[in-house]
N, C-alpha and C positions, 0 to 999 in steps of 0.2 A: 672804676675805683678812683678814688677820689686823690689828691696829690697828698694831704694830711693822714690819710688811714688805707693801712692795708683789710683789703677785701679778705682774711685771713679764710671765708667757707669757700669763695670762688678758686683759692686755690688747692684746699682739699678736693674740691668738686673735680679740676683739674686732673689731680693723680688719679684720684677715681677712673675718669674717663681713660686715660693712659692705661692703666688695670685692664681695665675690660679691654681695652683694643688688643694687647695683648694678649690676652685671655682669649680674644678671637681668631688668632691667629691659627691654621690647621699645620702649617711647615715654616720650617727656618728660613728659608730661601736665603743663603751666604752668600755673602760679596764682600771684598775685600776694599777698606778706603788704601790712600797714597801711602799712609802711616803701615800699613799689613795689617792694620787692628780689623777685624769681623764685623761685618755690618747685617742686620736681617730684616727682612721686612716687619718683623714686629717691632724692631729701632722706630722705622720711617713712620708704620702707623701710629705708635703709640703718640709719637711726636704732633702731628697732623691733631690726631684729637686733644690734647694736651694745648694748642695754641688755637685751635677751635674755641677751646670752652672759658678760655683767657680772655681772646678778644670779644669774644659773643658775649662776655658777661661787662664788657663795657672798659676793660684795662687797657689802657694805651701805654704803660710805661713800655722801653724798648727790651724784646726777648732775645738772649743771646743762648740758643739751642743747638746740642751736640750733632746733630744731622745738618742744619742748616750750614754751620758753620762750616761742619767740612765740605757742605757743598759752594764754599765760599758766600756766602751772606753773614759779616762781619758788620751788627747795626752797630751805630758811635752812639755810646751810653752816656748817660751825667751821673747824678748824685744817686738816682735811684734806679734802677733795673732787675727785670729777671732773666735768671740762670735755670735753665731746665735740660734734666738727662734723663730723655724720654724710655732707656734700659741700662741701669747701669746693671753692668756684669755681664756684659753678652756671651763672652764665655762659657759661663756658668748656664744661662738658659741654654747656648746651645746643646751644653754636655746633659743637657735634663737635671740642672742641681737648682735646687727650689731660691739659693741666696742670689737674685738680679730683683734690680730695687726700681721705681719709679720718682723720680725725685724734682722739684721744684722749691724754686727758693727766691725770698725779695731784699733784692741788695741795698742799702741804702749808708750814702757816707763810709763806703770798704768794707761793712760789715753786713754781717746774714742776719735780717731781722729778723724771720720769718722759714721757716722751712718746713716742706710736708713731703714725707719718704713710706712710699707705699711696697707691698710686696704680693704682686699678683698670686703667688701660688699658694697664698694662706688669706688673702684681702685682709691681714693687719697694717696698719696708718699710724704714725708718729707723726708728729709736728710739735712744733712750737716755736716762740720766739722771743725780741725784745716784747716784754712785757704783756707777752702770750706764754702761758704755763707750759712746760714738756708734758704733752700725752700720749699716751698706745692707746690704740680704738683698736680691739680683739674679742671677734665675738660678740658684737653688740652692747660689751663693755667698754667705758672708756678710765682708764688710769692714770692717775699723775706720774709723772717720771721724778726722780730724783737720783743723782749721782753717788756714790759709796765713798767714804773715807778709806784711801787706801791703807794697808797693810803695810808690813816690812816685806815681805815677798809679796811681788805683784802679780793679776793677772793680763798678760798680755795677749790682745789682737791684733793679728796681720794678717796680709792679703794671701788670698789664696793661692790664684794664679801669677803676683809680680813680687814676690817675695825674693830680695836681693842679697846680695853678698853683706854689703852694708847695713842695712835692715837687719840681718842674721847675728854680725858682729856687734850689735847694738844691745838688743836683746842679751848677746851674749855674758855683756856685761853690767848685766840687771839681776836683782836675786828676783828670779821666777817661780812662781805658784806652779803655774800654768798656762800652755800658749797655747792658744785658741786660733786658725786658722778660719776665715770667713770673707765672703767676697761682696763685693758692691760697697754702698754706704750703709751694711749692717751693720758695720763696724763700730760706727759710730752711734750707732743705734744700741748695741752691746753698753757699751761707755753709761749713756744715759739711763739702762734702766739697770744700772749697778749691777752688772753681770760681768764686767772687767775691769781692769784700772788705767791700762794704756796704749793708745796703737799710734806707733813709729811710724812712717811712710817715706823713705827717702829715693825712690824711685819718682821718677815723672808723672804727675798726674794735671785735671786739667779742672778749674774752678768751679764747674759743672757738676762735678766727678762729688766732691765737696763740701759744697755749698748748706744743701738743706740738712743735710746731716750734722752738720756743723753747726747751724742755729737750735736745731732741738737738743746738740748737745751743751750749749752753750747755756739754754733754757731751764735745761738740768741741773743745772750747778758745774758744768766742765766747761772746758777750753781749749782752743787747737792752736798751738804757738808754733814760728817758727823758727830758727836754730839762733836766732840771736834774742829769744825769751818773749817776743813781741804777739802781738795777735795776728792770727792768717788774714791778710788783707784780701780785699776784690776788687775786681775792676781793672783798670788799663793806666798806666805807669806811662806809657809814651815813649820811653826812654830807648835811647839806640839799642839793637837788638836785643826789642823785646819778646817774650817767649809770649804770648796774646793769649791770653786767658789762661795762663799756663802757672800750676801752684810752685813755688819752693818746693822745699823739705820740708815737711814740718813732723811735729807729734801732736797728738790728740790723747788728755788728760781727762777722768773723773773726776778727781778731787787736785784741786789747784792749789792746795799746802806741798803737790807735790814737786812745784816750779823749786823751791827750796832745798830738793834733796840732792843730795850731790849724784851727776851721774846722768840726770834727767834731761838736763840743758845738754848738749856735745860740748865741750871746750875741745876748740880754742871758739869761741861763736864765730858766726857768719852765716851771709844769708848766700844760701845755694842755688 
């Protein structure tokens, strides 16, 4: 890949392969990282092929990968990098619930140019980016995405298994349609192909976690801000105790007339 242009097939290709290693996986085999968070062998594999078919297709930019990193290889990034979470939702695979995602994404200047979020147990593909349209490829079809104007009551998505106190009372004080409970970066995935209007996250998550989700939504016509109204940045801050690779708070928005609405933003702002 060239420093001027994202290789945008070599990273669908990518999830692909992530997909299937998955897909090949016969057991869970659980291990616990330092965090408690679940680790399984289809994390490590999916991972493995996933940066197989990155580098074999010629990308040198620096990959900062959810497995690697907990096994401590923290590469120093610049303007441009990728972000790959070779299963998000491990939870979710492990309980046999079809929402854990395959997700890669290309960073560039703090923002997600580029992201492709795959879902092994259906082989549907989302991607898009800066100045790559939002698509679902389902079924040997491919579809543009577009984000919905929201309502006066909204539909709301939140996490399935890290749904907080805070997150509850937020919601709380939303007029709501409907809450939709869903795990991994589907959520974001919902958002873009105008299936919700808004998913809160004020629990701990991690840029990975994020990232590709967050370009296809972004590609869509939405947005992912953080609690002082700004865009979810990426990348490494420096700053004395820093959280490394670690998100804000933020929400994730459909239609972005909805920055305006009272209620949306938390006052008093601040970045968390």
């Amino acid at each position: 890949m060239s420093d001027d242009r994202i290789d945008t097939a070599l990273m669908i290709e990518a999830v692909r392969a992530g997909m299937a290693a998955i897909r090949a996986q016969t057991g869970s085999g659980i291990d616990y990282k330092s965090d408690r968070s679940p680790v399984t062998e289809a994390d490590k594999a999916a991972e493995r092929a996933i940066v197989a078919v990155i580098q074999g297709g010629g990308c040198t930019l620096p990959i900062v990968a959810e497995e690697a990193f907990s096994d401590g290889d923290i590469p120093a990034v610049g303007q441009r990098f990728l972000l790959v979470d070779p299963l998000d939702g491990t939870k979710s695979y492990i309980a046999g619930s079809p929402d854990y995602t395959v997700n890669v994404a290309v960073i560039e200047d703090g923002a997600p140019v580029f992201g492709c979020v795959g879902i092994p147990e259906t082989g549907t593909i989302y991607h898009g980016g800066a100045g790559t349209p939002a698509m679902v490829e389902r079924d040997g079809t491919a579809t543009p995405l577009a984000c919905r104007k929201a309502g006066t009551a909204l539909d709301v998505v939140a996490s399935r298994n890290h749904l907080d106190d805070a997150t509850r009372d937020y919601i709380g004080r939303l007029d709501v349609a409907e809450r939709k409970s869903i795990g991994s970066s589907l959520k974001f995935c919902l958002l873009a192909e105008a299936e919700a209007d808004l998913y809160p996250r004020f629990g701990r998550t991690m840029q990975w976690d994020t990232a590709a989700g967050d370009a296809v939504l972004r590609a869509a016509g939405g947005l992912t801000i953080t609690m002082d109204g700004a865009p979810l940045a990426y990348g490494r801050t420096h700053a004395p105790g820093e959280d490394v690779f670690g998100n804000p708070h933020f929400i994730a928005l459909g239609d972005r007339a909805l920055l305006d609405r009272p209620g949306i933003v938390p006052q008093p702002a601040g970045r968390q």
